[in-house]
N, C-alpha and C positions, 0 to 999 in steps of 0.2 A: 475315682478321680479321673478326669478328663485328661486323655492322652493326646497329645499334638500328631497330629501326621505328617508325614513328608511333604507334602504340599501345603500344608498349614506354616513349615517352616523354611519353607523360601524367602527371600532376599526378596522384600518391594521394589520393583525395579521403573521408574519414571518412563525411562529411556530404554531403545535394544541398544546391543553393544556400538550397532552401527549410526544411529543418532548420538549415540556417546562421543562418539570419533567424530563426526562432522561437527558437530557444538564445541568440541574442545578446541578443533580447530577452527572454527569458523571467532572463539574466544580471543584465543589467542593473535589472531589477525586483526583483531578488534583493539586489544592492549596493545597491541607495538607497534601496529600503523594508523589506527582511528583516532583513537581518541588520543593519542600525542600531538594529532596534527589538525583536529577539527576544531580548535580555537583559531587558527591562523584562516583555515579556508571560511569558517566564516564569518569573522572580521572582514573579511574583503571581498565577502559575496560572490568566491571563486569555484570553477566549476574543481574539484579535485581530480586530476585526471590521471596520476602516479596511482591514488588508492583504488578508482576504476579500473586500471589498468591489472593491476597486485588481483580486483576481483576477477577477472576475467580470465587471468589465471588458473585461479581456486576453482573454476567452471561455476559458480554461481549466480551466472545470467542462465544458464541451463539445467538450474535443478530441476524443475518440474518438467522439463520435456523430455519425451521419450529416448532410449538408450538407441533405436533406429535414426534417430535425427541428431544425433552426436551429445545430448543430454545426459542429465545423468538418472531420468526415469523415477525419480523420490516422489514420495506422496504429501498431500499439503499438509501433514501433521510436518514432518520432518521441516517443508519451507518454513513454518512459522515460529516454529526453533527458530529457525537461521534469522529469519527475519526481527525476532525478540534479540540475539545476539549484536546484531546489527546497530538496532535503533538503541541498545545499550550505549552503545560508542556513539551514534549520531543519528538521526531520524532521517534527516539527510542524505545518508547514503542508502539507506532501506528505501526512500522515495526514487533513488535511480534502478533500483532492483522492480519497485513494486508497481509500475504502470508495464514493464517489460514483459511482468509474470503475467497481468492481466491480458494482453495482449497474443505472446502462448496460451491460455488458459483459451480463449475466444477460438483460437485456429487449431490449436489439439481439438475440441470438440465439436464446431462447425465449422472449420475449413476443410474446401476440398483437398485431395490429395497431390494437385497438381498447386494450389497456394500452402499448405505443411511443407513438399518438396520443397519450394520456391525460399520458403521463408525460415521456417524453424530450424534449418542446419547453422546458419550466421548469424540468428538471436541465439543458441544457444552456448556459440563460443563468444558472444556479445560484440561481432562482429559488428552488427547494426541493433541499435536498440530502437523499444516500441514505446510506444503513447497510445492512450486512448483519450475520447473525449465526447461528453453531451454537456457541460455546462455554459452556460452562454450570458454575455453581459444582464441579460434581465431575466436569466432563467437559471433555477439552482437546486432545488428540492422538485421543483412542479418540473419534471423530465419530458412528460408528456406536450409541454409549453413551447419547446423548442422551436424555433419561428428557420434556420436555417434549411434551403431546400435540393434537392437536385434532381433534375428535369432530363429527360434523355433524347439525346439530339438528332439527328438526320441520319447523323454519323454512324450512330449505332453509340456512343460513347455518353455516360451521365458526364452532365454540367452539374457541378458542385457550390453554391453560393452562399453564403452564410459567415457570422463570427463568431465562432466559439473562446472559450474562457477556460484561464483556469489549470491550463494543460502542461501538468507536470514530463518533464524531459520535453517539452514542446520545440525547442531549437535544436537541439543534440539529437532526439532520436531520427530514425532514417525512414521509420511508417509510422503513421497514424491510422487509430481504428476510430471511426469517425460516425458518432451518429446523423442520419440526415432526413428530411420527408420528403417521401416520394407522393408521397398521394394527402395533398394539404384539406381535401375533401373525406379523408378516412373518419369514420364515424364506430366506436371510440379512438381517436387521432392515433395513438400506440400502433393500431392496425397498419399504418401508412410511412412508417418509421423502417431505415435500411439502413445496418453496418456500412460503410463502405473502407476497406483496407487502402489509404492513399498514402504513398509514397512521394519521397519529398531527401532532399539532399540537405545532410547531417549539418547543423551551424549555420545555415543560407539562410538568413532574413527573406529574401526575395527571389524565390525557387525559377527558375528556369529550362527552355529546353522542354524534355517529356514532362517537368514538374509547373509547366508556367501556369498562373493562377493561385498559388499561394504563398501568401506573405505572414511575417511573423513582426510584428509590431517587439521594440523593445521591452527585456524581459520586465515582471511587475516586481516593485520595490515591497519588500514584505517585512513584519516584526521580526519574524522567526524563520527558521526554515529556508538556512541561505543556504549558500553553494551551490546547488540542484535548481535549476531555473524553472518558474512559472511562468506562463506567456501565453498571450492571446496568439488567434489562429483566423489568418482574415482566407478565405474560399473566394475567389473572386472569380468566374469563368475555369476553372480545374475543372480537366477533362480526366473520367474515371473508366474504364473499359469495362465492359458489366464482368468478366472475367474476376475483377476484383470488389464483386461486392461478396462479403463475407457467406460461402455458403455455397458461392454460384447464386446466379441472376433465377433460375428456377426455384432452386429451394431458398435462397437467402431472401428474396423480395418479401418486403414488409415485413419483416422477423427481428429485424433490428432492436426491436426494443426490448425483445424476450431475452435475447441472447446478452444483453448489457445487463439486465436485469441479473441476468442468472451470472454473469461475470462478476457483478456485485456482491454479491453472497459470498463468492471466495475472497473478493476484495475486503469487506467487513470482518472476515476472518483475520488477514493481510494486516489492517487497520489496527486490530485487537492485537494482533502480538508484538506490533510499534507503541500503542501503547504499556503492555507490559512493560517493556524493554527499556523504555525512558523514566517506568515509576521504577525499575529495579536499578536503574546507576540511580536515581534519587536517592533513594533509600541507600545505597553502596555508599552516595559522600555524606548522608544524614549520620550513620554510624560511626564513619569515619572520624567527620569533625566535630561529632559528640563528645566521645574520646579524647580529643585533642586541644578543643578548646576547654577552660575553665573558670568558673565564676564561684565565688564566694569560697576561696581554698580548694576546691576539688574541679573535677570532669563534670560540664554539663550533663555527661551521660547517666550520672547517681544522680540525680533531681528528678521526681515522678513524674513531674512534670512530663518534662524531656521521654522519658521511656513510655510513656503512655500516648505520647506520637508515635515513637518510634514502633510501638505496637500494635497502632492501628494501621501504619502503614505497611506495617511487611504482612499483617491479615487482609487488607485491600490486596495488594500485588500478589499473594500465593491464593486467592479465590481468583481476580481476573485470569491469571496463568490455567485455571483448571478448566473454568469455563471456554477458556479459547482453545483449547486441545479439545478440550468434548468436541465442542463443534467442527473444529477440523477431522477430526476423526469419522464422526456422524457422513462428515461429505466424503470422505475416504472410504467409509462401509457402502457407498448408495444411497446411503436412507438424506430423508428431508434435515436439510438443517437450516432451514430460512430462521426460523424461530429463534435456532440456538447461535447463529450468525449474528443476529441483531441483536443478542442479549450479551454476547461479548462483546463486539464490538461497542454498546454503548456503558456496559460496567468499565471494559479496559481504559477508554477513552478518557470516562472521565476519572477511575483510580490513576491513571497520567496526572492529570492535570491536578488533582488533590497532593498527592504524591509529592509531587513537586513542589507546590505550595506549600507545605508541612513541612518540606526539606528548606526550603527559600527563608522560613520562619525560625526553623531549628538557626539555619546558619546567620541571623539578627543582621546587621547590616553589611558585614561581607558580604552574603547573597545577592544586595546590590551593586556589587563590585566587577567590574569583566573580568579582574585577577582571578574569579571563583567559578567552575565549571558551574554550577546552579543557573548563573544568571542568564545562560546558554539557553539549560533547559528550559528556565522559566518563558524565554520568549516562544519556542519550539511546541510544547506542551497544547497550546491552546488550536495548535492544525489540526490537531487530532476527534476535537470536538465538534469539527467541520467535514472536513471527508470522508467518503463513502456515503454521505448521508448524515446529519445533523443528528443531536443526542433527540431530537424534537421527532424526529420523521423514525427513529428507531424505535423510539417508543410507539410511534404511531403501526409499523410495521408486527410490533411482538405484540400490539392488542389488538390488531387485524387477526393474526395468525395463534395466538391463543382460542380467538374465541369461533375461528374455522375449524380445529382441533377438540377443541368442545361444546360441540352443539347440542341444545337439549331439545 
């Protein structure tokens, strides 16, 4: 007879003690200040700035940056916990955390030491928060399309020109990480493409002073995904000092696009555990008001119906939940996780958006009711299938990268 070992009889443990403690707390900050109050903020398209404030707190504009720059040093397994915690309560508020991370994530790895100093001590108590941007009114998947340029002056200083799109925290944050072309002749174009770190004063439509040259056109009116504003991004004559192209002007020139590229990756990760997080409060009110509501004498929840959703959806949400930890993990060890990036990112996406759907069904015509947290998510749900890269371009990505992994 086969004897167990002492290690054979260990506790399966998801979580270390210390992810256990930030998730519970980062839970509970979720339940008694999110989602009591994210029907009202987005009813009125309001920026929520008591629950920003409660975060900033919590230090969770400065998970991922280092413990030398006032951070709290966690690794992207640990953020996408938080980040899945988050978008449980609202996606919302995970979209004012997640262009900020990206934005650290760009200057932890290619900025210099004199732009880390400068910047990641007051992103990480969310002193000033970050944006990033390459999408532009006619350019969206095709990155490499981007038609916006900056040319560098007499002065010594880049002119920045261009409209960008799209640009989550685009009015509120205080930098932008800006893709731009410097070399419109670069042959593959990608070649000719430059970060540039441009700074810009918090809420100003129409920047001034050291920021004149850009303007922010009123934010865009959307289905889903209020309170946390989208907004164009007009560059009109913005003067950039090469000081602040991402990298330094020697090694950041024409690297732009590698270094977004590769900020993507973590973003897609980022992406994947907002979608988690939105099919898991799904699934949290599908049970609920299974339970609660009743047809034909009993709980819709005893109808096979009914549980035979409810079963496919909590095996959607705990597969997308595994895959988006591997993959964070994989970029926590070193190793490549483009592959497993893109395979989360576009399973979690879309088990959101099913999730929700299935939940929107369970709940019959409540679900179309604003009275009913669903009809929230329902509108919310389908951002997900669009950023970082479309479910189209992900696929496209993970049959690139399968079949460079398996060459015969």
């Amino acid at each position: 007879m086969a004897v167990a070992t002492e290690q054979q009889q260990t506790t399966y443990q998801e979580m270390t003690d210390e992810q256990k403690a930030i998730v519970e707390m980062v839970r509970n900050f979720v339940d008694n200040e999110i989602i009591p109050n994210a029907e009202e903020y987005d009813h009125e398209d309001k920026f929520p700035e008591p629950i920003v404030e409660q975060m900033k707190e919590l230090g969770l504009f400065g998970v991922t940056i280092p413990e030398e720059y006032g951070g709290m040093g966690l690794d992207l397994t640990t953020y996408a916990m938080i980040v899945e915690e988050l978008s449980r309560g609202w996606i919302s508020i995970s979209g004012v955390v997640n262009t900020h991370f990206i934005g650290s994530y760009l200057l932890i790895k290619f900025g210099t030491d004199e732009q880390k100093e400068h910047f990641l001590p007051k992103m990480a108590t969310g002193e000033i928060r970050a944006a990033f941007s390459l999408s532009e009114p006619e350019v969206g998947s095709d990155v490499q399309g981007i038609k916006s340029t900056a040319a560098k002056g007499d002065d010594g200083k880049w002119e920045l020109n261009g409209q960008k799109m799209w640009v989550t925290n685009g009015l509120g944050s205080a930098v932008v990480f800006v893709l731009m072309k410097t070399d419109t002749k670069a042959d593959p174009p990608y070649k000719g493409m430059t970060c540039f770190i441009t700074e810009k004063e918090p809420w100003a439509e129409n920047n001034e002073g050291d920021f004149a040259g850009l303007e922010i056109p009123p934010k865009i009116k959307k289905m889903g995904y209020k309170g946390v504003e989208s907004t164009e991004l007009v560059y009109s004559g913005y003067k950039c000092s090469p000081e602040r192209i991402l990298g330094g002007e020697e090694k950041g020139l024409g690297k732009g696009f590698v270094q977004m590229m590769d900020a993507l990756e973590v973003g897609r990760v980022n992406v994947a555990a907002r979608g988690v997080g939105i099919a898991q409060r799904a699934l949290e009110l599908a049970l609920r008001y299974s339970q609660e509501r009743k047809t034909f004498g009993r709980p819709i929840a005893q109808h096979q119906a009914i549980q035979f959703k409810l079963a496919d959806m909590a095996t959607k949400v705990e597969a997308a939940r595994l895959i988006t930890r591997k993959a964070a993990r994989m970029k926590d060890a070193g190793e490549r996780s483009d592959l497993e990036a893109g395979m989360a990112k576009l399973l979690a996406s879309e088990t959101g958006k099913e999730v929700v759907e299935e939940s929107f069904r369970i709940h019959g015509g409540y679900g179309y009711s604003k009275e009913y947290e669903i009809e929230r998510l329902y509108r919310d749900a389908p951002l997900l299938l669009i950023g970082e890269g479309t479910s189209e371009i992900q696929r496209m990505v993970i049959g690139k990268k399968l079949l460079e992994r398996n060459k015969i």
